[in-house]
C-alpha positions as CSV (number, residue, x, y, z in Angstrom):
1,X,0.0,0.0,0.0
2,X,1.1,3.5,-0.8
3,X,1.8,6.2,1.6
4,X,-1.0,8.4,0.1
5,X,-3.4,5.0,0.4
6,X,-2.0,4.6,4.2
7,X,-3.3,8.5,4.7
8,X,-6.7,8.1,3.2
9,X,-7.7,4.7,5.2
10,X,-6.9,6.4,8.5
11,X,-8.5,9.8,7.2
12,X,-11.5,7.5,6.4
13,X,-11.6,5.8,10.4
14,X,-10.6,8.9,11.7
15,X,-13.6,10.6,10.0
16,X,-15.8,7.7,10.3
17,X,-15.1,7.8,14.2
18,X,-16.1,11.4,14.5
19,X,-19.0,11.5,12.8
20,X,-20.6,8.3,13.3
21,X,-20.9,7.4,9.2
22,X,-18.3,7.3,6.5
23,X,-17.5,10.3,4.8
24,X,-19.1,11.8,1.9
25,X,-17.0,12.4,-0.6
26,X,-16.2,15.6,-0.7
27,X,-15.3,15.8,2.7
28,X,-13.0,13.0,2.4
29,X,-11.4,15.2,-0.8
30,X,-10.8,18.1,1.6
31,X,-9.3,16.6,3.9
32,X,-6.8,14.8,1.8
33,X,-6.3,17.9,0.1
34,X,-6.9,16.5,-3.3
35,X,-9.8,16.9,-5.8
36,X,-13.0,14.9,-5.9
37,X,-11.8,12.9,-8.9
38,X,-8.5,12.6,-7.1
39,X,-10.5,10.9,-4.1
40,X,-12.1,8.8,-6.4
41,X,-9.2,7.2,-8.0
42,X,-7.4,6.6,-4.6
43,X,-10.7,5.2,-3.2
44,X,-10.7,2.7,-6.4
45,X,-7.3,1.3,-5.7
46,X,-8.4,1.2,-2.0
47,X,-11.5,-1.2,-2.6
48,X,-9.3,-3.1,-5.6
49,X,-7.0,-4.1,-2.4
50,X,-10.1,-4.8,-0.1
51,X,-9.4,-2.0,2.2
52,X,-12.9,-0.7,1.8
53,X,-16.5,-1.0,0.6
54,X,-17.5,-1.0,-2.7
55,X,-19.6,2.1,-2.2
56,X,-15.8,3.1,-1.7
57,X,-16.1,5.0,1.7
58,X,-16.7,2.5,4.1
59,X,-13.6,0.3,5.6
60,X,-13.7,-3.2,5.2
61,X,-12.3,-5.0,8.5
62,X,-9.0,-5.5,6.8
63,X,-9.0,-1.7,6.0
64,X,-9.6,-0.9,9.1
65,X,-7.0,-3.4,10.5
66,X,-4.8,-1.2,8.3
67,X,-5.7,2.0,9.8
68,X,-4.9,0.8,12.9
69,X,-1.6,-0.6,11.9
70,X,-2.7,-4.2,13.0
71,X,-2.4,-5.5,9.3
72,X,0.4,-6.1,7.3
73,X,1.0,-3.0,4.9
């Protein structure tokens, strides 16, 4: 997993933590500090690695094993 793909899954729990839902896509792109379409294509390689859901914003339980550093990179 890339550094940038490391960010966004503990952007993603971190979000999902404090707001009690995963989050919408152009909240996730401002915090990353990328573009919606730039969210997007790191939320694809995310799901093609099974780190989240297909509707691409929710963690799978490997994705958030990640996040919390409790699965191998």
């Amino acid at each position: 997993m890339t550094e940038p793909q490391q960010h966004a899954i503990r952007v993603i729990a971190c979000l999902t933590l404090l707001h009690g839902r995963a989050p919408e896509l152009g909240e996730l792109a401002e915090v990353l500090g990328i573009s919606k379409p730039g969210a997007v294509h790191r939320l694809h390689w995310l799901e093609k690695k099974g780190l989240c859901s297909s509707s691409g914003r929710a963690l799978t339980q490997l994705g958030l094993m990640s996040a919390l550093g409790l699965a191998p990179p």
